[in-house]
TIDRENNU-723295 format. One record per residue (C-alpha): chain; residue number from 1; residue in one letter; x, y negated, z. Coordinates in steps of 0.25 Angstrom, whole numbers. Example, Ala and Ser with C-alpha at 12.3 -4.5 7.8 and 13.67 -1.06 7.14 Angstrom:
% residues 2
{"A",1,"a",{49,18,31}}
{"A",2,"s",{55,4,29}}
***
This chain:
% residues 253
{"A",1,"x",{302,-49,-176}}
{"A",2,"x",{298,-35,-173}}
{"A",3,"x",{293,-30,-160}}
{"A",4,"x",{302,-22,-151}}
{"A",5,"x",{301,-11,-143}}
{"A",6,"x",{300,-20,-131}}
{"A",7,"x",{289,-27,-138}}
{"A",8,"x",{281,-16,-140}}
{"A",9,"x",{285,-8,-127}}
{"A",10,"x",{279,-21,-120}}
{"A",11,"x",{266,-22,-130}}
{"A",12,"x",{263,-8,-125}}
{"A",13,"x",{265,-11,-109}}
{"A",14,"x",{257,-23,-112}}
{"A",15,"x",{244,-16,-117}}
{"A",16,"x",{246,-5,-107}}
{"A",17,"x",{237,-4,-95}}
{"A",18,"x",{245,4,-85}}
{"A",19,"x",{261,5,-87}}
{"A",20,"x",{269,17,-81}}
{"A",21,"x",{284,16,-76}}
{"A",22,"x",{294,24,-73}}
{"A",23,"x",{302,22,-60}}
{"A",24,"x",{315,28,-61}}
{"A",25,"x",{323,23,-72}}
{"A",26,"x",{312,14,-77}}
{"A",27,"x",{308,5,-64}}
{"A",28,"x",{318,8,-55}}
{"A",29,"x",{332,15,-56}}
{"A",30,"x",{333,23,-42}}
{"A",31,"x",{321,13,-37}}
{"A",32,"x",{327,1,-37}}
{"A",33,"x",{316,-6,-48}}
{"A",34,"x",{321,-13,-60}}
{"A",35,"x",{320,-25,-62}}
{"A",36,"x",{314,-25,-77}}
{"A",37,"x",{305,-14,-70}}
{"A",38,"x",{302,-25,-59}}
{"A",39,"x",{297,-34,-71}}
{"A",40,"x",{287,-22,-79}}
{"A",41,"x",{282,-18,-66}}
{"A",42,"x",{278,-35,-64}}
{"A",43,"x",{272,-36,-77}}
{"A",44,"x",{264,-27,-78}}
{"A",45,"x",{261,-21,-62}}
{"A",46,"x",{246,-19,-63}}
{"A",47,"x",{249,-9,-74}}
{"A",48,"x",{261,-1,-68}}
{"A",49,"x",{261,13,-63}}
{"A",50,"x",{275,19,-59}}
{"A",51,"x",{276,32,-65}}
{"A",52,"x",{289,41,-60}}
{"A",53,"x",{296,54,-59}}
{"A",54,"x",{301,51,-46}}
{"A",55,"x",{300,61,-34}}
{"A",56,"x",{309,56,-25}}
{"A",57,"x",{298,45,-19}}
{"A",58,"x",{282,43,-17}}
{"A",59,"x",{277,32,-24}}
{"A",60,"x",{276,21,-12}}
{"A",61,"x",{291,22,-12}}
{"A",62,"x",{291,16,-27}}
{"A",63,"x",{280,7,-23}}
{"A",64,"x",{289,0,-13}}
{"A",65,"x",{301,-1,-23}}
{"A",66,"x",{292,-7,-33}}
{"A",67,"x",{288,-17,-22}}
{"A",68,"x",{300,-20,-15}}
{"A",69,"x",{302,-26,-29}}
{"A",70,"x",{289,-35,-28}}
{"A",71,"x",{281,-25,-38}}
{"A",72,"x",{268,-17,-33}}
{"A",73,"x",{264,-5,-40}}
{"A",74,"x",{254,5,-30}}
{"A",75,"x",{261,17,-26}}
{"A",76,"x",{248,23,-34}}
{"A",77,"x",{254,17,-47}}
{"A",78,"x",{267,25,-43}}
{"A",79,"x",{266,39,-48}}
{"A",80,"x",{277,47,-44}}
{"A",81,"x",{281,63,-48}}
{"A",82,"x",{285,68,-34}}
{"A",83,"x",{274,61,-27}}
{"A",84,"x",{264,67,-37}}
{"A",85,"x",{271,79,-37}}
{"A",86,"x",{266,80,-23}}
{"A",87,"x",{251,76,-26}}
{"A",88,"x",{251,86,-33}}
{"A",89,"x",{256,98,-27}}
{"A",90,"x",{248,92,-14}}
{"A",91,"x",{234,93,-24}}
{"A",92,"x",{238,107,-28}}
{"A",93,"x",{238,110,-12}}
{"A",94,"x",{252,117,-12}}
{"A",95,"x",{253,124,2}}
{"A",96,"x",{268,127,3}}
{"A",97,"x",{277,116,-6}}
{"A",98,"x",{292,116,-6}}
{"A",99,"x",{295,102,-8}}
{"A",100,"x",{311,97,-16}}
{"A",101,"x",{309,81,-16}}
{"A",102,"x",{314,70,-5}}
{"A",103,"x",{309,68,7}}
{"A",104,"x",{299,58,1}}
{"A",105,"x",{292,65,-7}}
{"A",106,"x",{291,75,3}}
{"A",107,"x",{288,68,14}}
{"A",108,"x",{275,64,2}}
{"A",109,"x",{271,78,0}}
{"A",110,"x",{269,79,14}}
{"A",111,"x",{261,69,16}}
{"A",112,"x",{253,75,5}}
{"A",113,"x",{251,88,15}}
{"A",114,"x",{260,97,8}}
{"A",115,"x",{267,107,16}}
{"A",116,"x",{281,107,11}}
{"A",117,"x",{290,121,13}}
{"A",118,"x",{302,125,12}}
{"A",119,"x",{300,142,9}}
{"A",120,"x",{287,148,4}}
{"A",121,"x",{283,135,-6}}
{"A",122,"x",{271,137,-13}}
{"A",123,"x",{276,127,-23}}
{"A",124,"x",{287,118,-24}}
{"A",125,"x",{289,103,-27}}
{"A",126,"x",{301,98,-34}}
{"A",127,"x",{305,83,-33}}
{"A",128,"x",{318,74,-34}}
{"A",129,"x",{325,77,-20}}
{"A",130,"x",{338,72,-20}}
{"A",131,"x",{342,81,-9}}
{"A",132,"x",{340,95,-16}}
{"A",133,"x",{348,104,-14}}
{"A",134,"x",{350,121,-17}}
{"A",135,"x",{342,125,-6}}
{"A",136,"x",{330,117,-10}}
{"A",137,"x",{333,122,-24}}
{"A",138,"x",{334,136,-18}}
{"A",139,"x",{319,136,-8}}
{"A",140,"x",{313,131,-22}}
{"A",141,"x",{319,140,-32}}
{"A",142,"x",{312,153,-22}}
{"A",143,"x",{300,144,-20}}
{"A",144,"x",{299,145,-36}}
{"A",145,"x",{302,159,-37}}
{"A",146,"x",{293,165,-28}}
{"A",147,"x",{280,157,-35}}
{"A",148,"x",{281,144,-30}}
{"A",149,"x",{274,131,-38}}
{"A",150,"x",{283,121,-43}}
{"A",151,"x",{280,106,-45}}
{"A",152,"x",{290,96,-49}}
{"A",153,"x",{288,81,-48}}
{"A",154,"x",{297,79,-59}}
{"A",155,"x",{305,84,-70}}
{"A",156,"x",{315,73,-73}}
{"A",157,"x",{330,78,-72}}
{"A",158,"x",{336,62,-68}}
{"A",159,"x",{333,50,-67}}
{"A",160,"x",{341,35,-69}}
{"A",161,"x",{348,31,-57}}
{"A",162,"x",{356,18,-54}}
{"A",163,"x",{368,16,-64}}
{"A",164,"x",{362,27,-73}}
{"A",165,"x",{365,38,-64}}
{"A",166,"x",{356,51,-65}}
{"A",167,"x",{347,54,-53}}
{"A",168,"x",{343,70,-52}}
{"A",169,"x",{329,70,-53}}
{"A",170,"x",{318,81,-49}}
{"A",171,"x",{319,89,-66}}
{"A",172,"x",{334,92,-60}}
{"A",173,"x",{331,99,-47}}
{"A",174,"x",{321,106,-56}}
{"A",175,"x",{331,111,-64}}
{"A",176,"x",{338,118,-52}}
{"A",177,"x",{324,124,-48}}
{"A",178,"x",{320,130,-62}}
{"A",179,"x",{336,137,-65}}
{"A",180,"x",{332,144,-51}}
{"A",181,"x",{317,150,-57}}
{"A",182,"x",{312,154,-69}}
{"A",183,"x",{296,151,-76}}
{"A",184,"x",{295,138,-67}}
{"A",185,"x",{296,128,-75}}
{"A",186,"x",{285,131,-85}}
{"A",187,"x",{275,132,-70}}
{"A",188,"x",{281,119,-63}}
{"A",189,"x",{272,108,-63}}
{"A",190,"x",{280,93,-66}}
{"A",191,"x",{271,82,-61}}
{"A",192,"x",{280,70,-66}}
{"A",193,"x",{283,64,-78}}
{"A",194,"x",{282,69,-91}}
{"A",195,"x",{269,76,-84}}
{"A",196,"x",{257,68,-85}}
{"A",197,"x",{256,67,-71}}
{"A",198,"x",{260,53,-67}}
{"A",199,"x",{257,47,-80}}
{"A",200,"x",{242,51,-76}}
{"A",201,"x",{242,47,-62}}
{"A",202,"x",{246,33,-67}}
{"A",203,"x",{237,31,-77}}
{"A",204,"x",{227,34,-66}}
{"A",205,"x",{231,24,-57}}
{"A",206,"x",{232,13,-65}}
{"A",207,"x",{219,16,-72}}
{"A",208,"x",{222,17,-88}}
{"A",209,"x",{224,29,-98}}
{"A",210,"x",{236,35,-102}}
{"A",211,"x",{234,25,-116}}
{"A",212,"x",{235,14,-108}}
{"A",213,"x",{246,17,-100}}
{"A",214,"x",{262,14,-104}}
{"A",215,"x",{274,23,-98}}
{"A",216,"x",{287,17,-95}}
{"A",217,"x",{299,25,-91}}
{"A",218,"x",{314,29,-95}}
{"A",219,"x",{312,44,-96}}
{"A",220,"x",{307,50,-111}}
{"A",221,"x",{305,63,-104}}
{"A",222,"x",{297,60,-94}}
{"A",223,"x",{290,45,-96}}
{"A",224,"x",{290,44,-110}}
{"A",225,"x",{285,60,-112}}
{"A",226,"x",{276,59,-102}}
{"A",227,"x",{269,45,-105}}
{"A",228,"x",{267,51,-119}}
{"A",229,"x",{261,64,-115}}
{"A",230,"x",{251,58,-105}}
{"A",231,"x",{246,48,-117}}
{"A",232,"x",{255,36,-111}}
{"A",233,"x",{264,26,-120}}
{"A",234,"x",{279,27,-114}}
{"A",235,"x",{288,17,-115}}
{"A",236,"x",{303,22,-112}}
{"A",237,"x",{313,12,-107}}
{"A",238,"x",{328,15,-105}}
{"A",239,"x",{336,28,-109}}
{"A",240,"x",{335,31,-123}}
{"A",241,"x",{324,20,-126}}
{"A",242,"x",{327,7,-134}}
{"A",243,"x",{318,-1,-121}}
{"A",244,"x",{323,-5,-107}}
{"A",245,"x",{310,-9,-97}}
{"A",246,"x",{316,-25,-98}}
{"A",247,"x",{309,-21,-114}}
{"A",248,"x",{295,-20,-107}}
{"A",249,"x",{295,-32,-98}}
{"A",250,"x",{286,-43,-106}}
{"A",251,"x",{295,-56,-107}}
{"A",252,"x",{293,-67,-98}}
{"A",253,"x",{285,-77,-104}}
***
């Protein structure tokens, strides 16, 4: 009988040391976990490192979903785009930051002493907020225009939602900010997947080379691109691919 996909997706899981997942789409749909995600994460929890675009959230707030479903994964085994988008514009010692994200993620960036304004920015952050609206488009457009930095946490338009509904994600607000100026783009810096950022981070924090490391994740773009350019093996589950995570769960004995 010839090996399938599942088979093989599974031979690889099993000789990987560290195993990166995708949150939304891949473990949880509008983070309420999956339960073929609940059993992965199970088998193979010393080895797990959560890996998201998300930018809505900081990465305690995963943990406690994760174990208000009896699973422990660190919040350092969480890497998350808005919450390293913040790390990093707090290492590059920005003085004046217009911030577009939810109050989390905010509320994180101060905590990281960073002054956030609302005129004068010397740089601006753009993450997922759910409450953007044309006057925030408007301060960061001018911001833009008059010099100011850009870093963006992600560059993913959607993601899945509950019953397969689209939910606007930070690549779409960008949008609206890059009609309004020209020669930004090619000077933003994008800190989430596919830029090797995150995958980096969580190699580090489970302590294994990119070599020894499987991806997981629904999005070609961003998971399966990015695994490949920083050296990772990327397995892709749901949309377009022939696997569903129920594939890489091992059978029960």
């Amino acid at each position: 009988m010839p090996i399938s996909r599942g088979q093989i997706a599974r031979q690889f899981l099993s000789a990987a040391k560290g195993v990166l997942l995708d949150w939304d789409g891949c473990v949880a749909i509008e983070n309420r976990v999956l339960c073929s995600a609940k059993k992965l994460i199970e088998q193979h929890a010393g080895r797990i490192a959560i890996v998201s675009n998300n930018s809505t959230h900081v990465s305690a707030d995963l943990a406690a979903v994760l174990a208000r479903h009896g699973l422990d994964v660190p919040e350092h085994r969480i890497l998350l785009a808005g919450v390293e988008a913040i790390r990093h514009v707090s290492a590059r010692g920005a003085r004046r930051v217009m911030m577009i994200g939810s109050p989390k993620v905010r509320q994180f960036a101060r905590m990281q002493g960073i002054v956030l304004v609302r005129e004068n920015a010397d740089l601006v952050v753009l993450a997922r907020d759910a409450r953007f609206t044309y006057a925030k488009l408007e301060r960061a457009a001018n911001a833009l225009q008059r010099g100011a930095d850009l870093v963006v946490a992600n560059v993913d338009r959607t993601h899945p939602g509950i019953g397969n509904r689209l939910v606007p994600e930070t690549g779409s607000l960008l949008e609206a900010l890059l009609a309004c100026v020209d020669g930004v783009r090619d000077k933003m810096r994008v800190i989430g997947k596919p830029a090797p950022l995150l995958f980096e981070l969580a190699c580090e924090r489970l302590s294994v080379t990119p070599g020894e490391a499987v991806m997981i994740g629904d999005n070609p773009e961003t998971d399966g691109e990015g695994a490949r350019r920083a050296g990772i093996h990327a397995i892709l589950v749901g949309g377009a691919s022939p696997l569903r995570l129920e594939h890489l769960i091992e059978p029960s004995v």
